[in-house]
C-alpha positions as a Markdown table, in Angstrom:
| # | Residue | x | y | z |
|---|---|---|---|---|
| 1 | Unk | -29.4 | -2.4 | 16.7 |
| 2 | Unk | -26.3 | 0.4 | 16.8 |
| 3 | Unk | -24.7 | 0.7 | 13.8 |
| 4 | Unk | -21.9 | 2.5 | 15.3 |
| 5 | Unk | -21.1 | -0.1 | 17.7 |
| 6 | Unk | -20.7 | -2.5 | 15.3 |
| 7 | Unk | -18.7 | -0.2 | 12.9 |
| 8 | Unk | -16.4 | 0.0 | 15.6 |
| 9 | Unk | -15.8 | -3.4 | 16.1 |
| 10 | Unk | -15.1 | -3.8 | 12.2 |
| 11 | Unk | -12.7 | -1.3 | 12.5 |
| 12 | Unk | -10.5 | -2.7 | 15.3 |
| 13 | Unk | -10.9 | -5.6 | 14.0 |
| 14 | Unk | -9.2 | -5.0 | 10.6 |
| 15 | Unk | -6.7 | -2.9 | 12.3 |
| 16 | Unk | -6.0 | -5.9 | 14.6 |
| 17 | Unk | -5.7 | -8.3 | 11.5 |
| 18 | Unk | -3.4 | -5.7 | 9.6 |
| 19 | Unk | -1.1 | -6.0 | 12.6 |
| 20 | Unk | -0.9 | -10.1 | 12.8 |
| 21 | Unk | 2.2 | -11.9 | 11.6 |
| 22 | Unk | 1.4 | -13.3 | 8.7 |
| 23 | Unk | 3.7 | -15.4 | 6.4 |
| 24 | Unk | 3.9 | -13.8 | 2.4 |
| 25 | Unk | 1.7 | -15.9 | 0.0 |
| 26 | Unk | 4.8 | -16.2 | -2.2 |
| 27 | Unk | 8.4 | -18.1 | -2.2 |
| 28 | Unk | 10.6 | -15.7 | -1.0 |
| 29 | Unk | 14.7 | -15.1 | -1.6 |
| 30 | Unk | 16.3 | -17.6 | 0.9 |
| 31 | Unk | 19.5 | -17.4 | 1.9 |
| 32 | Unk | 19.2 | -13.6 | 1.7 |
| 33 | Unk | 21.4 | -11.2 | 3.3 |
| 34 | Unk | 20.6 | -7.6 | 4.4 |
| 35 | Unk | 24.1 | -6.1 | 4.6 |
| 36 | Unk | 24.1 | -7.4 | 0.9 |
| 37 | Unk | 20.9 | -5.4 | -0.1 |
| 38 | Unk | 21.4 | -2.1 | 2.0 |
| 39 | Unk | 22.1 | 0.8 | -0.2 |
| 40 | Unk | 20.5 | 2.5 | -2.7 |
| 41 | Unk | 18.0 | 1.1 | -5.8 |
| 42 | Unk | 16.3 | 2.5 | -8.2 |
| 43 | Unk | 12.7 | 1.9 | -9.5 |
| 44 | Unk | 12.7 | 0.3 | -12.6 |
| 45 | Unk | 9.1 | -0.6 | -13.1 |
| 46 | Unk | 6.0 | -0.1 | -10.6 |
| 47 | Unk | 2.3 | -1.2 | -11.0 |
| 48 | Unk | 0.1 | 2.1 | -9.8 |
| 49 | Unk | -0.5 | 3.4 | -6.5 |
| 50 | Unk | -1.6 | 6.7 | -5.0 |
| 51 | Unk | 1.5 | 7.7 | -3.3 |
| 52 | Unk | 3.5 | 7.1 | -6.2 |
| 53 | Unk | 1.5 | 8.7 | -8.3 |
| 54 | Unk | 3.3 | 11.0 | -11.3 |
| 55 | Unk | 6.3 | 10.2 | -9.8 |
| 56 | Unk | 10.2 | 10.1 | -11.3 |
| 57 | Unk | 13.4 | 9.2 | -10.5 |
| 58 | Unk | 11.6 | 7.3 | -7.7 |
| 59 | Unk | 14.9 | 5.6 | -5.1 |
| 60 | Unk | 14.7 | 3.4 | -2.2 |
| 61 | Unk | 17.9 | 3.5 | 0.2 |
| 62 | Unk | 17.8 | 1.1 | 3.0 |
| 63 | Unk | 20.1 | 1.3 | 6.3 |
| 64 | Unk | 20.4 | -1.0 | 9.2 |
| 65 | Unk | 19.9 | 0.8 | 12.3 |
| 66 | Unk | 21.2 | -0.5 | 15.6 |
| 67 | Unk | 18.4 | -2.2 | 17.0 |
| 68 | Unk | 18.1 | -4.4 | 13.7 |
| 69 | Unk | 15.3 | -2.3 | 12.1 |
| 70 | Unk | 15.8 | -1.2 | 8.6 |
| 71 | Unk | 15.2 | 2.6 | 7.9 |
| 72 | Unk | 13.3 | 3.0 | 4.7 |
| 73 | Unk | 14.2 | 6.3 | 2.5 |
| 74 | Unk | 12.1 | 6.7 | -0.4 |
| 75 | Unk | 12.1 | 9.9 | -2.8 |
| 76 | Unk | 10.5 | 10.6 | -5.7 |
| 77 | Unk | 10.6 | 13.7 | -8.4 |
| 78 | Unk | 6.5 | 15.0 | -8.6 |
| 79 | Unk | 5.1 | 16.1 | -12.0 |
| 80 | Unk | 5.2 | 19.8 | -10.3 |
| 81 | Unk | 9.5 | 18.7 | -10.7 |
| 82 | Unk | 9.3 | 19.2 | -6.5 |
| 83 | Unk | 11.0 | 15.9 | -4.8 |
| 84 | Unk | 9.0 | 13.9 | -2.1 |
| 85 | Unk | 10.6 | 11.8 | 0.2 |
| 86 | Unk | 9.1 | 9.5 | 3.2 |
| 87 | Unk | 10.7 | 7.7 | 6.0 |
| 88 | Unk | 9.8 | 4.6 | 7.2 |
| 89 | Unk | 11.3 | 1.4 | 9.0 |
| 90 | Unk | 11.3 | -2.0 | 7.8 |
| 91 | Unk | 11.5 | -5.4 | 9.8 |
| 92 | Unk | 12.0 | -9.0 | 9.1 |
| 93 | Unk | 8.9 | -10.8 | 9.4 |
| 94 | Unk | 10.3 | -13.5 | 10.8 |
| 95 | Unk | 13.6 | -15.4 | 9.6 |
| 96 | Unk | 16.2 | -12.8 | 8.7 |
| 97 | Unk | 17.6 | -15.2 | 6.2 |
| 98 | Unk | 14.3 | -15.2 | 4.5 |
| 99 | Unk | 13.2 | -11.9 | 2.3 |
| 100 | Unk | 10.2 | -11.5 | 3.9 |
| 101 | Unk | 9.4 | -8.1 | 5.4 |
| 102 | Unk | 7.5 | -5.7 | 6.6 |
| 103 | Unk | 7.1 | -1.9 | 5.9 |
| 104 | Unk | 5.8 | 0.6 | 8.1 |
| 105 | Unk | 5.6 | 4.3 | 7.1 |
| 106 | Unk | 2.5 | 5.4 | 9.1 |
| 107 | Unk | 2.7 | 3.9 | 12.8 |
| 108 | Unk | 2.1 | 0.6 | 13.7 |
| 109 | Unk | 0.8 | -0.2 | 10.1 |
| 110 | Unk | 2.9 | -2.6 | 8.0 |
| 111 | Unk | 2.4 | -3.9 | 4.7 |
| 112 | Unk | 4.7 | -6.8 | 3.2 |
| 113 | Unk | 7.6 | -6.5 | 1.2 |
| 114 | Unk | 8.0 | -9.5 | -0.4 |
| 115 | Unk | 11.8 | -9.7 | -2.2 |
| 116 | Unk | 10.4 | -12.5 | -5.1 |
| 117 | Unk | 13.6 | -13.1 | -7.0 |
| 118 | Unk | 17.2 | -11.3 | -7.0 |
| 119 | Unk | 20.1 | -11.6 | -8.5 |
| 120 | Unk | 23.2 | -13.4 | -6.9 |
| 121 | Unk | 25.0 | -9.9 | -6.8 |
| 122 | Unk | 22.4 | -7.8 | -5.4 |
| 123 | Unk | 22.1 | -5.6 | -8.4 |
| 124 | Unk | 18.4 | -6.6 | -9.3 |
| 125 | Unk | 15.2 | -7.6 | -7.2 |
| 126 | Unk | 11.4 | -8.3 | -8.1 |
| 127 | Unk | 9.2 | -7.3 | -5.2 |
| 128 | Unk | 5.7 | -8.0 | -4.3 |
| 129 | Unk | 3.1 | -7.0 | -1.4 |
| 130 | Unk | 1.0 | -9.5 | -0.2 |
| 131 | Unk | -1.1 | -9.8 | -3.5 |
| 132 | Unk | -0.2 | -8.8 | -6.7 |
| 133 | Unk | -1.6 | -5.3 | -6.5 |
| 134 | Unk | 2.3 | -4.2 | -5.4 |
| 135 | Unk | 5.3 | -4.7 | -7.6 |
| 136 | Unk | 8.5 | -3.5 | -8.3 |
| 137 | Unk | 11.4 | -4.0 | -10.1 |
| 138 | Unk | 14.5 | -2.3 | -8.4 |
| 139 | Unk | 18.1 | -2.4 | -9.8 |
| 140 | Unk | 21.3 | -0.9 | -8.2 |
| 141 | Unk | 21.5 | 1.2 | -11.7 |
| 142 | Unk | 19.2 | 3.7 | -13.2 |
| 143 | Unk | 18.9 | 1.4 | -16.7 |
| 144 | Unk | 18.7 | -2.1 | -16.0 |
| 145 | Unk | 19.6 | -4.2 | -19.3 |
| 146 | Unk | 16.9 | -4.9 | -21.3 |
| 147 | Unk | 17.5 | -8.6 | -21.7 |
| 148 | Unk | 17.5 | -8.7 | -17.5 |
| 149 | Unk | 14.2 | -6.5 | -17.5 |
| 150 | Unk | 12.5 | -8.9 | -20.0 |
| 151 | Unk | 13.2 | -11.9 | -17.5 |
| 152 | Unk | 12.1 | -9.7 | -14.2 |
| 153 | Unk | 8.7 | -8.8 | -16.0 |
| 154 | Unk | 8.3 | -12.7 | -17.4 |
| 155 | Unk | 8.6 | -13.7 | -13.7 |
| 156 | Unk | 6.1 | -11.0 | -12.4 |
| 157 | Unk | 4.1 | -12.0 | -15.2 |
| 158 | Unk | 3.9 | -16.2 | -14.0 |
| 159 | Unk | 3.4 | -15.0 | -10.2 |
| 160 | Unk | 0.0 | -13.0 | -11.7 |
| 161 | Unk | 1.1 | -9.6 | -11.7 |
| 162 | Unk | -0.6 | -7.8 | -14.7 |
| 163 | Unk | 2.5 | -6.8 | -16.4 |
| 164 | Unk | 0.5 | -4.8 | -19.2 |
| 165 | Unk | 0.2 | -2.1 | -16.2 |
| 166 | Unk | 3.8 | -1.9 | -15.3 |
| 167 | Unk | 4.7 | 1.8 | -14.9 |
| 168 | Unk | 8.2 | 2.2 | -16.7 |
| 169 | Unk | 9.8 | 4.9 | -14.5 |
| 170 | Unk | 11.4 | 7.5 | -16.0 |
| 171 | Unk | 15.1 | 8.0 | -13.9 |
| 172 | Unk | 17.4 | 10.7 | -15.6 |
């Protein structure tokens, strides 16, 4: 038997699988409007992740380019006080009335971008990956209300997410 063979296989395979079209495992925002949520939002709350890490003053700033994809600008402040920034692109995964997307910043790799609750004016959205290992709260300001906050995290909290780990980022 030849392990490598067969490590190869396992490989393409779960890089195949990453790439299918799959539908989120949670409701999404219907009716949703992307010329509504373009713009800039800051992070409010996060759970951890390595390229987050440390990070302040974390934004997201989304643009519709011509050909319908979404460009994804994020930044971040590093403990070193150095900003970060990556670009990426961001599709619909399938019905653009639906906020269900998909994020690529390395290559043909996508991860979802589930938009789980937001507000009727576009100035507050709960978002989750596929799982509940990736949330965020984003709000249009750098403070959201507290009162608004407390109802974002109570709805993170019923979906699963382990709230107790939020990440309250610091935005000066």
């Amino acid at each position: 038997m030849k392990i490598i063979p067969i490590i190869a296989l396992t490989i393409t395979t779960l890089i195949l699988y990453s790439c299918l079209k799959k539908e989120p495992s949670f409701a999404v925002v219907e009716n949703f409007e992307i010329e509504n949520y373009l713009g800039k939002w800051y992070e409010i709350a996060r759970l951890d992740h390595s390229f987050e890490r440390g990070m302040s003053n974390v934004t997201a700033e989304y643009e519709l380019k011509s050909n319908g994809t979404i460009k994804v600008l994020n930044k971040g402040k590093k403990k070193n006080g150095k900003w970060s920034s990556a670009v990426g692109k961001a599709k619909f995964r399938s019905d653009a009335n639906k906020g269900a997307l998909k994020v690529s910043f390395f290559g043909p790799f996508y991860g979802a971008y589930n938009i789980v609750a937001l507000d009727k004016n576009y100035e507050n959205a709960l978002i989750l990956g596929d799982g509940t290992d990736y949330c965020w709260i984003l709000s249009r300001s750098k403070k959201m209300d507290q009162t608004v906050l407390n109802d974002y995290v109570a709805k993170a909290k019923k979906l699963g997410v382990d709230t107790n780990a939020f990440i309250f980022v610091k935005q000066d």
